[in-house]
ZAMARGU-4260 file (C-alpha; in steps of 0.2 Angstrom, whole numbers, plus 5000, padded with zeros to 4 digits):
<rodrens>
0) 5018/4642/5271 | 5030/4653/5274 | 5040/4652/5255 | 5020/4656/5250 | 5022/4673/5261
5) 5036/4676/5254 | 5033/4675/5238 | 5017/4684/5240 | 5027/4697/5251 | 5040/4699/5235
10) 5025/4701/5222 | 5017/4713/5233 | 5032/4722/5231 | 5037/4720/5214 | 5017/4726/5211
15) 5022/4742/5221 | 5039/4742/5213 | 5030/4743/5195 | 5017/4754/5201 | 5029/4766/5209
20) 5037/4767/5189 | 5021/4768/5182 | 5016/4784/5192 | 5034/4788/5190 | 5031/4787/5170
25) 5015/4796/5169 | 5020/4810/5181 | 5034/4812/5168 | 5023/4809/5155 | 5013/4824/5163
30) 5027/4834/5167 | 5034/4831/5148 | 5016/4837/5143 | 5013/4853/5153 | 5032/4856/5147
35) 5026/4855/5129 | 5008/4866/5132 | 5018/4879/5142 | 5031/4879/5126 | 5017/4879/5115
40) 5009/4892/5125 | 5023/4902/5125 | 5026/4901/5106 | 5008/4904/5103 | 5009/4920/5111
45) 5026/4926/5104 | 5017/4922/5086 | 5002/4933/5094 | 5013/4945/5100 | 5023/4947/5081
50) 5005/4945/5075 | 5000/4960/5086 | 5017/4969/5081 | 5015/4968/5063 | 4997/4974/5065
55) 5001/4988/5073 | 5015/4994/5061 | 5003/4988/5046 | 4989/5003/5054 | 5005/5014/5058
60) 5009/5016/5040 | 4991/5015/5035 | 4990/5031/5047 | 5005/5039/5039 | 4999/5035/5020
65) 4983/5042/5025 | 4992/5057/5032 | 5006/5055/5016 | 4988/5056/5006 | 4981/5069/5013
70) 4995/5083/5011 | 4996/5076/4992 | 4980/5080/4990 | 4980/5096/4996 | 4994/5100/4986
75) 4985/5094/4970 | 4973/5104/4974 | 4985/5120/4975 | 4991/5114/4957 | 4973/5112/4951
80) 4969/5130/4956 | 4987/5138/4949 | 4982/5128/4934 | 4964/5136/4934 | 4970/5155/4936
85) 4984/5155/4924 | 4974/5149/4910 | 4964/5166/4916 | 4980/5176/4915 | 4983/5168/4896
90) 5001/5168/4900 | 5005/5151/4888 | 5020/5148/4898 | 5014/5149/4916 | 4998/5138/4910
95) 5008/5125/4904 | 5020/5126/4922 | 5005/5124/4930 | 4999/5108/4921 | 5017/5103/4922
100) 5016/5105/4939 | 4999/5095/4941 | 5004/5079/4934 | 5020/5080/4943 | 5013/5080/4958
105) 5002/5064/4950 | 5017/5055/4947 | 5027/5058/4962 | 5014/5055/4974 | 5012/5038/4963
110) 5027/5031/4971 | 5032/5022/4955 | 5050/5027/4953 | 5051/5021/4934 | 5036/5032/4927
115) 5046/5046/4935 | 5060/5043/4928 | 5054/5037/4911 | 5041/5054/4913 | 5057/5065/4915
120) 5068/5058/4900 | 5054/5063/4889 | 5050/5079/4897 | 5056/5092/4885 | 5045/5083/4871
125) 5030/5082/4881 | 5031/5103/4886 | 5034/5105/4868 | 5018/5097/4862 | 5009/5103/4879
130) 5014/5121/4875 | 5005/5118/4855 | 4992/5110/4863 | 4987/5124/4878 | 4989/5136/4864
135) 4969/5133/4861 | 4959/5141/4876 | 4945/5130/4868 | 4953/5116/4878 | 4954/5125/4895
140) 4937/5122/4901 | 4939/5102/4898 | 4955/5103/4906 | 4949/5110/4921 | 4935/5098/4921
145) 4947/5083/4921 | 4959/5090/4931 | 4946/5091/4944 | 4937/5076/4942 | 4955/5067/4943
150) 4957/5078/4961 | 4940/5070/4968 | 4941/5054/4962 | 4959/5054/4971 | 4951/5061/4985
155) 4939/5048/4986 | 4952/5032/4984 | 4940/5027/4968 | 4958/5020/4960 | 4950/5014/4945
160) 4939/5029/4940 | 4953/5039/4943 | 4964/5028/4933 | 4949/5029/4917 | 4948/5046/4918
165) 4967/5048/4917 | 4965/5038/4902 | 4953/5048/4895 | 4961/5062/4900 | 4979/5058/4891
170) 4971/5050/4876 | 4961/5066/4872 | 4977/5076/4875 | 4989/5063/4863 | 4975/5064/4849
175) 4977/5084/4849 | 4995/5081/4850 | 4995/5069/4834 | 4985/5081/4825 | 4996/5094/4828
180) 5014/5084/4823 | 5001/5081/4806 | 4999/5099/4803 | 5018/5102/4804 | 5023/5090/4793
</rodrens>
């Protein structure tokens, strides 16, 4: 009887033993879990916290565009009205300055470094057929009309109206221009 306590003594104890790893393996297990949430945790709010960074420089440079934005249009407009008393005056050379200075303003405020560049290299042949073409006062009023049509549609930020009415605007221009190249020859 008393090998039976024993042995029932030593299984009571191996019981306890195994329970005693068991709890010790789930409180790692949790221990190994919370570990893992509170790293998760933590890695979700540094991705927040980038998210929340990149947002916030995202609406920063919105506000600077917008601000960027605002000052180009208000020297557009300046070039508009320049544009609108010279052809007043009749002075050829200050009209076509102030278109000049119009589009340039167009182009620079674009942002696109190529059709600034490509713009400049052809800009001694593109006075030269601006000059014949604002030669005909005929043209002012339509000119004026596009010019400010293309300053409230910019206003606006309707990017594709203002991008057809440029269209418009340089195609009617190039066909005068052909024409005149025509008559030279």
């Amino acid at each position: 009887m008393k090998d039976v306590k024993q042995r029932n003594r030593r299984r009571r104890q191996c019981r306890r033993s195994q329970d005693h790893k068991r709890s010790v393996l789930a409180i790692s297990a949790v221990v190994l879990l919370l570990t893992v949430m509170v790293s998760a945790n933590s890695m979700t709010l540094k991705a927040k916290n980038r998210e929340y960074q990149a947002q916030e420089t995202e609406l920063k440079e919105q506000i600077q565009a917008e601000k960027d934005r605002s000052e180009e249009i208000k020297e557009l407009e300046k070039q508009m009205l320049q544009f609108e008393n010279s052809t007043k005056q009749g002075d050829i050379k200050k009209i076509a300055e102030a278109d000049v200075a119009f589009h340039d303003t167009i182009y620079h405020a674009a942002g696109n470094a190529k059709l600034v560049t490509m713009l400049d290299n052809m800009r001694e042949q593109i006075y030269r057929y601006r000059v014949e073409y604002l030669k005909d006062e005929n043209a002012y009023p339509t000119l004026i009309q596009e010019h400010r049509k293309i300053l409230e549609l910019l206003d606006k930020h309707e990017k594709e109206k203002v991008i057809e009415v440029m269209k418009v605007h340089v195609e009617k221009q190039a066909k005068v221009v052909k024409q005149i190249i025509r008559d030279q020859e």
